[in-house]
Every structure is written in structure tokens, then in C-alpha cells.
C-alpha positions as a Markdown table, in Angstrom:
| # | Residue | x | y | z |
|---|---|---|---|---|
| 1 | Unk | -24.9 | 21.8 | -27.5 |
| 2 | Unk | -26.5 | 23.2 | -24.6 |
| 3 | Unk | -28.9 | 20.3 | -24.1 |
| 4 | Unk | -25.2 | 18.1 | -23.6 |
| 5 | Unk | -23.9 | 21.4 | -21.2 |
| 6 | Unk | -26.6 | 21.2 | -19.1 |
| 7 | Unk | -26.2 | 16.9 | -18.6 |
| 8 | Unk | -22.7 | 17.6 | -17.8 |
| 9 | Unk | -23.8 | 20.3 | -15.4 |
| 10 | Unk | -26.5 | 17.8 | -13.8 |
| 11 | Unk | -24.2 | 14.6 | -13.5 |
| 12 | Unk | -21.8 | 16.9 | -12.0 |
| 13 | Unk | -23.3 | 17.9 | -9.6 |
| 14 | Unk | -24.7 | 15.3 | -8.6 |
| 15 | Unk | -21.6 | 13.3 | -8.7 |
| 16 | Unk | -20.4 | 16.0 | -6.0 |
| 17 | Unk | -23.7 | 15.2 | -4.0 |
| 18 | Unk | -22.8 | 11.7 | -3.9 |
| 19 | Unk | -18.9 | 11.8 | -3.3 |
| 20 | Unk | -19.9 | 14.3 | -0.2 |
| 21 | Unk | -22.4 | 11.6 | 1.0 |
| 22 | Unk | -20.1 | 8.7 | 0.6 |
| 23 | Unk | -19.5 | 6.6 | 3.8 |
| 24 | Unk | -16.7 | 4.6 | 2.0 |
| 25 | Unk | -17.7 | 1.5 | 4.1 |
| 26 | Unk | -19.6 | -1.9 | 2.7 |
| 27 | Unk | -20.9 | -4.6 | 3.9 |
| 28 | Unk | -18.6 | -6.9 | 6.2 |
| 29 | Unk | -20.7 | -9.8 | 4.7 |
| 30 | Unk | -22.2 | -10.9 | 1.6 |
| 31 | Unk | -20.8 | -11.7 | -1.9 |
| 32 | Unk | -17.5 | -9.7 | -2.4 |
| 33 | Unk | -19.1 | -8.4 | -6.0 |
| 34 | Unk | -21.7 | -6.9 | -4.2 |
| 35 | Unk | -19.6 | -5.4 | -2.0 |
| 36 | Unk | -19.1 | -2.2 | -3.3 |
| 37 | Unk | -19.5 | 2.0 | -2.4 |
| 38 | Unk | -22.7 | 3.6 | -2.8 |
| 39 | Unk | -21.7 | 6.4 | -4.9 |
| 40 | Unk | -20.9 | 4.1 | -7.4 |
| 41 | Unk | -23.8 | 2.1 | -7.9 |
| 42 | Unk | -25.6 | 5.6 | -7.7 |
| 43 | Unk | -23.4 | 7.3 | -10.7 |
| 44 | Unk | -24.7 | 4.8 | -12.9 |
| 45 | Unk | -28.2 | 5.3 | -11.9 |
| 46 | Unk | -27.4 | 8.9 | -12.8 |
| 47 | Unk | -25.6 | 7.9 | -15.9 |
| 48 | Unk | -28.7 | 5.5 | -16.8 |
| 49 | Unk | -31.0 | 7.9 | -16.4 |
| 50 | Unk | -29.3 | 10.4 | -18.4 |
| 51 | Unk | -28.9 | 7.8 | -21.6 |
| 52 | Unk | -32.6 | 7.4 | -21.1 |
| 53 | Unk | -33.2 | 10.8 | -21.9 |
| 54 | Unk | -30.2 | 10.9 | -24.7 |
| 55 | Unk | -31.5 | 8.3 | -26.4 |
| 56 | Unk | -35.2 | 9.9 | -26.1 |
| 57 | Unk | -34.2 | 12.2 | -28.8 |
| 58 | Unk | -33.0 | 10.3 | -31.7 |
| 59 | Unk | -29.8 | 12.0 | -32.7 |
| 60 | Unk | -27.3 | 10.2 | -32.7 |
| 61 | Unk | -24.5 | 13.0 | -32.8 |
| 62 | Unk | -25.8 | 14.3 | -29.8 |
| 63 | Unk | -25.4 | 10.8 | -27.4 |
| 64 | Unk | -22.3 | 10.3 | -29.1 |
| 65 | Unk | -21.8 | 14.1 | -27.1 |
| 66 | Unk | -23.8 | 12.6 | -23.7 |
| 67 | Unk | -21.1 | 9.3 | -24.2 |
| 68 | Unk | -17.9 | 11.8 | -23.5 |
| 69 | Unk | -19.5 | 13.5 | -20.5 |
| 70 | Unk | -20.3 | 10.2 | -19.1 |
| 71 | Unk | -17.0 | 9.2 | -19.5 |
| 72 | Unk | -14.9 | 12.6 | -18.4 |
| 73 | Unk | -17.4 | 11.6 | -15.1 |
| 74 | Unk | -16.5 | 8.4 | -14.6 |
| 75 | Unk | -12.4 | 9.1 | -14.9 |
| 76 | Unk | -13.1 | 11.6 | -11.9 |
| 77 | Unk | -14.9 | 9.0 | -10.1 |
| 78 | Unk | -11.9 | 6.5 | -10.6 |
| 79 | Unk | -9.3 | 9.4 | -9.7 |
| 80 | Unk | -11.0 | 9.7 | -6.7 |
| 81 | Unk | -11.5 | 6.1 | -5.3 |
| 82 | Unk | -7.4 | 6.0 | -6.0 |
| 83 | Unk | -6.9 | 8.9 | -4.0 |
| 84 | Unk | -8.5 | 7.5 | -1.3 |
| 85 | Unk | -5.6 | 4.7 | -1.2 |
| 86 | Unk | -3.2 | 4.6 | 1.1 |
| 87 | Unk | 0.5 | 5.7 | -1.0 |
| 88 | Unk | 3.1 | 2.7 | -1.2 |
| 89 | Unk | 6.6 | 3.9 | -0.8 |
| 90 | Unk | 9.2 | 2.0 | -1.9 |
| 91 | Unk | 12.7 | 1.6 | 0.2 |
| 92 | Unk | 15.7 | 2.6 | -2.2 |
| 93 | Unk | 17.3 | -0.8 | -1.2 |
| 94 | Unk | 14.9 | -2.8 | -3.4 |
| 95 | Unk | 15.5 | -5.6 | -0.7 |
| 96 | Unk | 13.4 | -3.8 | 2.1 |
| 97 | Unk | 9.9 | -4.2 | 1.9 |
| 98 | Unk | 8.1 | -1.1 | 1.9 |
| 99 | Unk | 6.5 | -0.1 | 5.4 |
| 100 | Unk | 2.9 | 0.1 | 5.1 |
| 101 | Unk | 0.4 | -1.1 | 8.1 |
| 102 | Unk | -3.2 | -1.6 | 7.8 |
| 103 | Unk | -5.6 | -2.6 | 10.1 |
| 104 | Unk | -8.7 | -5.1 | 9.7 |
| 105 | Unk | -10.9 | -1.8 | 8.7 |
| 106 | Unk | -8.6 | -0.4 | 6.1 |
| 107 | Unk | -7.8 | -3.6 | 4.9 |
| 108 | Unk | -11.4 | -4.1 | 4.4 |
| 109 | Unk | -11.6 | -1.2 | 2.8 |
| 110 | Unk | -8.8 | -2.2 | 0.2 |
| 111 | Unk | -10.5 | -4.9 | -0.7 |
| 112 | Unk | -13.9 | -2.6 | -1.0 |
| 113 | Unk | -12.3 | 0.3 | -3.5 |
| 114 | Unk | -11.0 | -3.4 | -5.4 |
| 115 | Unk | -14.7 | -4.5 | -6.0 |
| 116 | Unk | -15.7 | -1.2 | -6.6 |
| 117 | Unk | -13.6 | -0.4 | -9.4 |
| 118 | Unk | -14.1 | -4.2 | -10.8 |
| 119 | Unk | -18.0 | -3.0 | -10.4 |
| 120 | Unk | -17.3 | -0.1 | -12.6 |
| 121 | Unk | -14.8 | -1.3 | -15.2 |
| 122 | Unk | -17.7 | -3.9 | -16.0 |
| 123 | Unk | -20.9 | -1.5 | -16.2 |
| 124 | Unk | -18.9 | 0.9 | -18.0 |
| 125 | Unk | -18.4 | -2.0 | -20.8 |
| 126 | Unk | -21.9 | -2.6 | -20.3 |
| 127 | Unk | -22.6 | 1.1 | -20.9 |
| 128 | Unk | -20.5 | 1.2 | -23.9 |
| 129 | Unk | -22.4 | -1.8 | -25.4 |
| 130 | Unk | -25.7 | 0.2 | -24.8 |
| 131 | Unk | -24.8 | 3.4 | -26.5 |
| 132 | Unk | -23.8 | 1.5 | -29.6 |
| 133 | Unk | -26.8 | -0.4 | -29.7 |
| 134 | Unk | -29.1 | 2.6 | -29.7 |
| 135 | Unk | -27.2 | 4.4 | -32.7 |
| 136 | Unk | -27.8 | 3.6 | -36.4 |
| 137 | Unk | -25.3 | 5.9 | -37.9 |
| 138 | Unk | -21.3 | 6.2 | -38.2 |
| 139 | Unk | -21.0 | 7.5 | -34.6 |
| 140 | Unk | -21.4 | 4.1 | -33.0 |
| 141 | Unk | -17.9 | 2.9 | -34.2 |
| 142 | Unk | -16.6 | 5.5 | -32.6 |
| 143 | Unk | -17.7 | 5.1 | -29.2 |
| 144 | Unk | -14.9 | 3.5 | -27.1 |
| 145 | Unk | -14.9 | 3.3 | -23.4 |
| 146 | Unk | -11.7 | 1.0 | -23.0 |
| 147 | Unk | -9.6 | 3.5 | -22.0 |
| 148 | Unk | -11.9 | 4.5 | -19.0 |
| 149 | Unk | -12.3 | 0.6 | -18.3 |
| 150 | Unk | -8.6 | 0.4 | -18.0 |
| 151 | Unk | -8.1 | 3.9 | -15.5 |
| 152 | Unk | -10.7 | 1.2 | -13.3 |
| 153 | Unk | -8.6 | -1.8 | -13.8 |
| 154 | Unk | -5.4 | 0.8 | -13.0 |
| 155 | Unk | -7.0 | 1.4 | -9.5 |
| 156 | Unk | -7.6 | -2.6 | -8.9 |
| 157 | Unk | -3.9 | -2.9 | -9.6 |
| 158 | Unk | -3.1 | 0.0 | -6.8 |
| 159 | Unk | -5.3 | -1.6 | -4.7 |
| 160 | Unk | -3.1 | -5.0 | -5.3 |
| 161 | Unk | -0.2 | -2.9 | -4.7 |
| 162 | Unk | -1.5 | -2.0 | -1.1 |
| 163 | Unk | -2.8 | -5.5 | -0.3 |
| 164 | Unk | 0.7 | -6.9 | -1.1 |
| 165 | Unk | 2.8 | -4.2 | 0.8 |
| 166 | Unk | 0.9 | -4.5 | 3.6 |
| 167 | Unk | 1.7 | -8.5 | 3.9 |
| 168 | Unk | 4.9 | -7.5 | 3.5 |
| 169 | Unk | 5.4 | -4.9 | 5.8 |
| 170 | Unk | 3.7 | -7.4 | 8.5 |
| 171 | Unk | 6.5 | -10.6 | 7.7 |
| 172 | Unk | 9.8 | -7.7 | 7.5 |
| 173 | Unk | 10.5 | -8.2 | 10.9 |
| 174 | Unk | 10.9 | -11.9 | 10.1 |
| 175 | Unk | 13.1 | -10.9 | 7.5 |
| 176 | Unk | 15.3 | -8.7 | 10.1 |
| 177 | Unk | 15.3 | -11.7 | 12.6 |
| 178 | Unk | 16.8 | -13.8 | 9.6 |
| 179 | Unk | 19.6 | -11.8 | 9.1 |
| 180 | Unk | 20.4 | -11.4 | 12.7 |
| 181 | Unk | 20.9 | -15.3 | 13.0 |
| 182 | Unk | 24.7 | -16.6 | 12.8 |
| 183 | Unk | 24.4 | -19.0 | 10.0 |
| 184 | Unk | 28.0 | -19.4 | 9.7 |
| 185 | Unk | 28.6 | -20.5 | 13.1 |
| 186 | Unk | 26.0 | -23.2 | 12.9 |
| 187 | Unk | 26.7 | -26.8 | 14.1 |
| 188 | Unk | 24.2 | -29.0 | 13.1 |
| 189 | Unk | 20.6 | -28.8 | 11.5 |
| 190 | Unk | 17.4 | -27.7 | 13.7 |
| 191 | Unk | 14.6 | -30.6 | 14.0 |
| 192 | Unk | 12.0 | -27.9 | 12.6 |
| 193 | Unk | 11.9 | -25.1 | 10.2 |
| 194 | Unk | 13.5 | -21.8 | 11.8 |
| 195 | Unk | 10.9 | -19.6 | 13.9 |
| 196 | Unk | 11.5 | -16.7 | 11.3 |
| 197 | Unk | 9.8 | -18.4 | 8.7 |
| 198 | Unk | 7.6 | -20.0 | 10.8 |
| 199 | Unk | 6.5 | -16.6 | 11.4 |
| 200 | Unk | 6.4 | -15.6 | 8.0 |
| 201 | Unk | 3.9 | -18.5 | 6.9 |
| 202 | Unk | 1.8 | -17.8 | 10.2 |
| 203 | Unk | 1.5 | -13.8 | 8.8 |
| 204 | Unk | 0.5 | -15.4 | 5.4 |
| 205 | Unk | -1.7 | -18.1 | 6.3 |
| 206 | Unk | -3.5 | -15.4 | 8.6 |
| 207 | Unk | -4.5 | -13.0 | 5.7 |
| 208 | Unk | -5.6 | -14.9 | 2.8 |
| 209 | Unk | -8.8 | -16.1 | 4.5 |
| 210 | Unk | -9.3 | -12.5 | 5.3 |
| 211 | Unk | -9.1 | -11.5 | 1.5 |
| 212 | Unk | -11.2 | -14.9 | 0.4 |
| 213 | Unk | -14.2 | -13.2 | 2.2 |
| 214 | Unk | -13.8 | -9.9 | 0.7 |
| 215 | Unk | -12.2 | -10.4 | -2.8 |
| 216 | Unk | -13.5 | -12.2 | -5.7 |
| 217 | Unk | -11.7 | -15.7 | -6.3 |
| 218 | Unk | -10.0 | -14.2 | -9.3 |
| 219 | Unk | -8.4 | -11.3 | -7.8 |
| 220 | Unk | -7.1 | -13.4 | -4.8 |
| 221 | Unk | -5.5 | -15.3 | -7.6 |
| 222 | Unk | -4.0 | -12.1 | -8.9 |
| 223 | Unk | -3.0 | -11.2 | -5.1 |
| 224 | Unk | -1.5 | -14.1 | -4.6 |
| 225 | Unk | 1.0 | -13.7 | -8.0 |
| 226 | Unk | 2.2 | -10.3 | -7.2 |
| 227 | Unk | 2.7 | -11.4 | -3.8 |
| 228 | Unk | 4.9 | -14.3 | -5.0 |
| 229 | Unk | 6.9 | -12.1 | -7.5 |
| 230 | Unk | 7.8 | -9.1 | -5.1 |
| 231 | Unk | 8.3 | -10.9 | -1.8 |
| 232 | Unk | 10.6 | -13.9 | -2.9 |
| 233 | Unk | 13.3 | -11.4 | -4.3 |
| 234 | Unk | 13.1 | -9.4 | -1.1 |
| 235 | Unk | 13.9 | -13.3 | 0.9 |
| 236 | Unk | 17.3 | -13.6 | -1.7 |
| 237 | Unk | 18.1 | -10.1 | -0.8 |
| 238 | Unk | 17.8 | -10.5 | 2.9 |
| 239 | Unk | 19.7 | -13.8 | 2.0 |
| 240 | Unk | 22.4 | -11.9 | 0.9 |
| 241 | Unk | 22.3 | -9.5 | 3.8 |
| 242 | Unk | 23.1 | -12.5 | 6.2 |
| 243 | Unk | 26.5 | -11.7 | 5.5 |
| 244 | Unk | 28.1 | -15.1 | 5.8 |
| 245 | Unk | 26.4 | -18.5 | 5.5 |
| 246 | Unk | 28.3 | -21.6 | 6.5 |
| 247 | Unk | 27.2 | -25.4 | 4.9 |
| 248 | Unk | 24.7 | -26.5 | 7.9 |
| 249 | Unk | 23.5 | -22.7 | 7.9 |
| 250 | Unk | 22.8 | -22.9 | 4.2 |
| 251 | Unk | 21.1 | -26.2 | 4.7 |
| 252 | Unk | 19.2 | -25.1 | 7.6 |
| 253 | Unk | 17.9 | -21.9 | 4.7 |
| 254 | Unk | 17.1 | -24.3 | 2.4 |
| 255 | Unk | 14.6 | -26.5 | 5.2 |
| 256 | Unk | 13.1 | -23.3 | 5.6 |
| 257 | Unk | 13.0 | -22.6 | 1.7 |
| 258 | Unk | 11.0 | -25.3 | 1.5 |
| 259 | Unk | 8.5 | -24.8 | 4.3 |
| 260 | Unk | 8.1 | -21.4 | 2.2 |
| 261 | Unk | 7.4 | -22.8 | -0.7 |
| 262 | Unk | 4.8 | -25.3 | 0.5 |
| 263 | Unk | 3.0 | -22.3 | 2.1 |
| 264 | Unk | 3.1 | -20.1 | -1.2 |
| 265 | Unk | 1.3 | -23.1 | -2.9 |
| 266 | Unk | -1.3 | -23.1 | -0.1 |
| 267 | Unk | -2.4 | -19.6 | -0.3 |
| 268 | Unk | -4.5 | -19.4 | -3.2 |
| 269 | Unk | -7.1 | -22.3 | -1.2 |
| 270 | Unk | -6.4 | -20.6 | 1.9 |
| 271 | Unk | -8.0 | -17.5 | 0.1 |
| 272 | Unk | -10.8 | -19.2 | -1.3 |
| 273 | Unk | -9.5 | -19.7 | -4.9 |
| 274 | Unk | -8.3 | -22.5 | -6.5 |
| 275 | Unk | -4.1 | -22.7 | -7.1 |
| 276 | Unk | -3.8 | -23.1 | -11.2 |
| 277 | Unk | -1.3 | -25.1 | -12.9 |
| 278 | Unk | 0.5 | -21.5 | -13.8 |
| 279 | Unk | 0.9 | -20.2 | -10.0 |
| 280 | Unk | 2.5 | -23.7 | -9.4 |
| 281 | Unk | 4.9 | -22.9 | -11.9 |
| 282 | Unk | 5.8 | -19.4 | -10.8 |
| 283 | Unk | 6.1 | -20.2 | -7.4 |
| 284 | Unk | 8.4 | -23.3 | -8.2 |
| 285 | Unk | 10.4 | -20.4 | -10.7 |
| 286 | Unk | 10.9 | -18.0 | -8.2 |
| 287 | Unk | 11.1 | -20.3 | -5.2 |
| 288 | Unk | 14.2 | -22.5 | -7.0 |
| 289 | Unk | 16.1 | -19.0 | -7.7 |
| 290 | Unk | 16.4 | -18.7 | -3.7 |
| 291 | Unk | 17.2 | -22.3 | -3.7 |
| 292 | Unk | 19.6 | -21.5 | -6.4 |
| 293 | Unk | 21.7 | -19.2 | -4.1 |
| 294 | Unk | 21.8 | -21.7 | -1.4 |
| 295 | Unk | 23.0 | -24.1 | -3.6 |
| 296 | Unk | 26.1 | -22.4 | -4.4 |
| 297 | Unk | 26.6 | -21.1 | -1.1 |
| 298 | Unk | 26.9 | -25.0 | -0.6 |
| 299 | Unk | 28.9 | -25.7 | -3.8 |
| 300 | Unk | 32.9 | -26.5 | -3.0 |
| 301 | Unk | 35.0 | -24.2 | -5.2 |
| 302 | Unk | 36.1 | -26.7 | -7.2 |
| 303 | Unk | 33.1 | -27.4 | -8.5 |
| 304 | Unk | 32.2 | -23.8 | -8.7 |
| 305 | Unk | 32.9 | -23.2 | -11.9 |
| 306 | Unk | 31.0 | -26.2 | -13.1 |
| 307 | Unk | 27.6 | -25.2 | -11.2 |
| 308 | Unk | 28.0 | -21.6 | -12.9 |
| 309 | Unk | 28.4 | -22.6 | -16.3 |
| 310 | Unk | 25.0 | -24.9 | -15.9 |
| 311 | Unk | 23.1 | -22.1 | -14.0 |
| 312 | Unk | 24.4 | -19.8 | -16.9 |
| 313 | Unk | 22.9 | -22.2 | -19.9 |
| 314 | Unk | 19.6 | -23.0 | -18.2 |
| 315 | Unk | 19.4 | -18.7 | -18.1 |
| 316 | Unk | 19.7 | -18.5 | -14.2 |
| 317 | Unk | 20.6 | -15.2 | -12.9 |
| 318 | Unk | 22.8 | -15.0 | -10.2 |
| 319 | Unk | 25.1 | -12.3 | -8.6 |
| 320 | Unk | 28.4 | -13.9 | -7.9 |
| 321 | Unk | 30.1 | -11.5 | -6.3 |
| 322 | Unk | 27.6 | -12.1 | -3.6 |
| 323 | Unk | 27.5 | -15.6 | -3.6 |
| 324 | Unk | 31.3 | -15.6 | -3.4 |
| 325 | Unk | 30.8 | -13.1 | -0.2 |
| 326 | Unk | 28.5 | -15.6 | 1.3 |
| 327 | Unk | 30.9 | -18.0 | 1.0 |
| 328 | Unk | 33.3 | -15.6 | 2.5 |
| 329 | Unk | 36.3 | -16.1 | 0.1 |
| 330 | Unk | 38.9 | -13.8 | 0.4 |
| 331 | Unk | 39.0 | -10.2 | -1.5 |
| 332 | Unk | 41.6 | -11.6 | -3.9 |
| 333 | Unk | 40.0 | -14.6 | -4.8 |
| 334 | Unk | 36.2 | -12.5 | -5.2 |
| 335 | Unk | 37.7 | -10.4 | -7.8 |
| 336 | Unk | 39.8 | -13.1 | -9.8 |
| 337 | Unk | 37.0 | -15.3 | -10.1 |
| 338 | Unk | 34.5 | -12.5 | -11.0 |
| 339 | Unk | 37.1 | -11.5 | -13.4 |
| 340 | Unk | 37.0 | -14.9 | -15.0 |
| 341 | Unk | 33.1 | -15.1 | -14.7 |
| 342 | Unk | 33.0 | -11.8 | -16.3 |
| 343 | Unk | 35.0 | -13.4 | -19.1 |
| 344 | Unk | 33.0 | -16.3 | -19.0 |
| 345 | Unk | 29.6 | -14.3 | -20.1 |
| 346 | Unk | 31.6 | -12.9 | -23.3 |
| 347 | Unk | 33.5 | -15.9 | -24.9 |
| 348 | Unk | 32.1 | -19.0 | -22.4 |
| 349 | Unk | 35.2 | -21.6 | -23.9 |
| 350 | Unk | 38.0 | -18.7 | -22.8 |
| 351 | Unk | 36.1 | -17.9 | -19.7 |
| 352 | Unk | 36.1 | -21.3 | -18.7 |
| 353 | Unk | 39.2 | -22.3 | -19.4 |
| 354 | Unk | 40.5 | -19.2 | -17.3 |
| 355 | Unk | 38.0 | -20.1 | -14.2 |
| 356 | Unk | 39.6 | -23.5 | -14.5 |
| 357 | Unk | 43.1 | -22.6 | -14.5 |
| 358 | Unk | 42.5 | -20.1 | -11.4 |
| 359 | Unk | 40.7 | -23.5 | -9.7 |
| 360 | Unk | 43.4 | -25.9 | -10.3 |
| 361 | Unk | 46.1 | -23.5 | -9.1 |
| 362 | Unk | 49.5 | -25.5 | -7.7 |
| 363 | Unk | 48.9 | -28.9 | -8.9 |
| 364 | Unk | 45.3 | -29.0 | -8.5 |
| 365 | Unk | 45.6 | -27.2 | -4.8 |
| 366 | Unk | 42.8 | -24.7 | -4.6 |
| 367 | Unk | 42.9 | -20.5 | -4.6 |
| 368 | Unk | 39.7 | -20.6 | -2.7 |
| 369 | Unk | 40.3 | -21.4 | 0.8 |
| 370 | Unk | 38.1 | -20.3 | 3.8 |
């Protein structure tokens, strides 16, 4: 109708007015919830304003018209915030965190398109509620605005994305340090943890009180997962990258494992938020597959095939081939035992048997020597 063409045309434009106006800068104090841009607590003035005058005329088919221009306007709004992160590219070695620096500002600013969009994903729900309530007929089933509440929720997730890759970027050259140390040529075991990891809980520890300021409890909670699940695979890939790990070396990794783990469980009440019962559990599950690796880096080959076989049946994942590089077994020996392994995973008795019998070569003398 051209009463619902002329809305559009109003909230248009002055959702352009207020995008043109926008600062993008809050508050650096105050609740986090109320830490949010302008423009947005000003669209929904707008939008409220132009319900009021929807709902003034009593039709239902024609606010169930006003409810789709509201929303095309508030998916533009979302596109925008998202735009106005900063784009996380991801290394084609999947062990390399991406490279992504942010300083206190934009970092504040992260946090500030995260409450916004959490600001928004919750009025629009409100708004949706409010439409239905003021229609009588069939059209009020037909209102949903979940699907703009989730284009929201999608930009809180980017803005997770940034927050994470930027903690990761910051502890890399940690990372790079590690694999630069000659853990095959150690002696004996350091009195502390290593000062790579020691760095990498310093970076930690320093941001989550930054983000416990200016992120709601909950979404620290939700940092503090996907941190967790993308940067402990990136430590087992830089693991891996060490080339060669003797005994002390992998016992000296697992000290530092440790100190790692005790500092993953610390973050959530560094951040303000309390650590649940389910963040202790993923942290001890992705923490013990690192722990996992050093383990068989430690394991002597004759009890290799054991250890497998009881990784294999508790579901553990591991990459053998790289465990048995680690271990820096000869070429020969890598490929008859992944061989056997491979065999293994298709008919575990015949596998077995065949990892045995290459174990146990010469009268119980070993194939694997170092």
C-alpha cells in the first residue's frame, strides 16, 4: 500500500541519517548491556514509533506489511555492524593461528558491536511479541522475526571470531618460540614451566579482565569455549611441528601442558564469569588430547601397540604417523607400523596380531630402534 511505501521510505531514511551520524564508540564504563551504539537504540525508537502509528489504524493486514519493512531494516542494520568487523583469515596450515592485531580501542569496540547486536536480537523478540499482541486475526501467526534475531546472533558469533583470533594472534609467537626449542636434546627437567608458555598464560590472563568489563558474563563464557576449542589444536599442531621430542623434552611439554590447563580453567573468573561444570569438561577433553600425544611420544615401542589399541577403544584420535616422527623412528619402521595400524582400524584382532609380530621381531628384539 502506499501508506506501508511511505514507512519504508521514512525508516529508510532515517536509518541512513543515523548510520551517517554514528560515532561507533560507547561508553568505556558502565554495564556491558548498556554498552551499546547509538544508532541502534535510535532504529528502534524509529521502529516504535512507526508500530505506534501501524497499530493506530486497526488493520491488521497492513502491520503485518509495516512487520516486513521493519525487519528488511533491521537485516541492513545487522549487515552493517558486521561489516564494520575486522575480516579473520585463516592460514591454510590449520596449525597457524590466524594474524589479526587489535588494539585496546578496537578491542573495545569488538566487544561494543557484541552488545549491540545482543541489544538488538532481544528488542527485535520483543518487537515480534508486540506485533502479535496487537493483531486479532490470522496474520499474527504469521509474524516471525527469528530469522532476523539469528542474522544478530550471527554477528555476535563474528564478533567471537575476532575476539578469539586476536588472543591468538598475540600468544603465536609463543607458539614459534616452542618449536624453535631442542626438545630432543634435552637432559633433565626445568624447575619451572617453560617461558613460552609462561608467556602464553601471561597474554591470556591479560585479556579476560579486559573482556569481563566490556562483555556480558555469558558471552565471556562463550569466549572462553571457542577459545579453548580453536587454540588447543593449534598447541598439538605446533607440537608436531617440533620435529623431534626426546623423553625429558616430552616430560618437560607435559609440565607445561599442565600449567596450560590450570590457566584455561582460570579464565572464565578472570573474566568475570563463573567456570561451569561443562567448560571444566571441555577443557580437561581437549587439554588430555595434547596430553595424549606426549604420552606416546613417551611410550617405548613395545608397548606401543598396547597404548594404541586403548586410545583407539576410548575413541581418541591421534595421527600416528606423526607421533612415530616425533619419536623419530626410522622411515621403514613409520610405514610398517602405520601399515599394521592401518590394519588395525579395519579388523582390530588381525591388526593387532600384525603390530605385534612386527614388535617382537628376532626373538622378542625390537624393529623400532632410535
Amino acid at each position: 500500500s502506499i501508506y506501508v511505501s511511505l514507512e519504508d521510505k521514512q525508516i529508510g531514511e532515517a536509518l541512513a541519517k543515523l548510520l551517517e551520524g554514528e560515532t561507533w564508540q560507547v561508553a568505556a564504563a558502565g554495564r556491558p548491556d548498556g554498552r551499546v551504539f547509538t544508532s541502534s537504540k535510535e532504529l528502534f525508537i524509529a521502529l516504535k514509533r512507526s508500530f505506534k502509528r501501524g497499530t493506530a489504524l486497526q488493520m491488521d493486514a497492513v502491520l503485518f506489511e509495516l512487520q516486513r519493512v521493519w525487519g528488511k531494516h533491521l537485516r541492513a542494520y545487522a549487515k552493517r555492524v558486521q561489516e564494520k568487523l575486522a575480516a579473520v583469515g585463516q592460514p591454510a596450515e590449520m596449525s597457524i593461528a590466524p594474524s589479526l592485531s587489535l588494539d585496546a580501542a578496537q578491542q573495545h569496540f569488538v566487544c561494543a558491536v557484541v552488545n549491540t547486536s545482543k541489544y538488538c536480537s532481544e528488542t527485535t523478540g520483543q518487537l515480534e511479541e508486540s506485533i502479535v499482541k496487537a493483531m486479532e486475526g490470522e496474520h499474527g501467526g504469521k509474524v516471525d522475526m527469528s530469522p532476523i534475531q539469528e542474522e544478530f546472533q550471527a554477528v555476535v558469533t563474528s564478533g567471537m571470531k575476532v575476539l578469539v583470533a586476536a588472543l591468538e594472534s598475540r600468544i603465536a609467537p609463543s607458539l614459534s618460540a616452542m618449536a624453535k626449542i631442542k626438545w630432543d636434546a634435552m637432559e633433565e627437567l626445568g624447575e619451572d614451566t617453560s617461558p613460552y608458555m609462561l608467556e602464553v598464560a601471561a597474554k591470556a590472563r591479560e585479556m579476560m579482565p579486559q573482556l569481563g568489563e566490556a562483555l556480558l558474563p555469558l558471552y565471556v563464557k562463550f569466549f572462553c569455549d571457542k577459545f579453548v576449542q580453536s587454540f588447543v589444536p593449534r598447541l598439538i599442531g605446533s607440537i608436531y611441528r617440533c620435529k623431534r621430542i626426546g623423553e625429558v623434552g616430552a616430560q618437560q611439554m607435559q609440565a607445561d601442558v599442565g600449567t596450560l590447563k590450570a590457566t584455561l580453567l582460570e579464565l572464565p573468573t578472570l573474566g568475570q564469569a563463573s567456570a561451569t561444570a561443562m567448560y571444566t569438561k571441555l577443557v580437561t577433553k581437549e587439554v588430555a588430547a595434547a596430553e595424549q600425544v606426549l604420552k606416546l611420544v613417551q611410550t617405548p615401542e613395545d608397548m606401543l601397540e598396547e597404548t594404541v589399541q586403548e586410545m583407539d577403544r576410548n575413541g581418541i584420535s591421534i595421527d600416528l604417523q606423526k607421533i612415530l616422527e616425533l619419536k623419530g623412528l626410522k622411515k621403514a619402521d613409520t610405514e610398517r607400523l602405520i601399515e599394521a595400524y592401518n590394519l588395525m582400524q579395519s579388523s582390530a584382532s588381525e591388526g593387532g596380531k600384525k603390530i605385534k609380530k612386527m614388535l617382537n621381531l628376532a626373538g622378542g628384539q625390537s624393529l623400532l630402534n632410535f
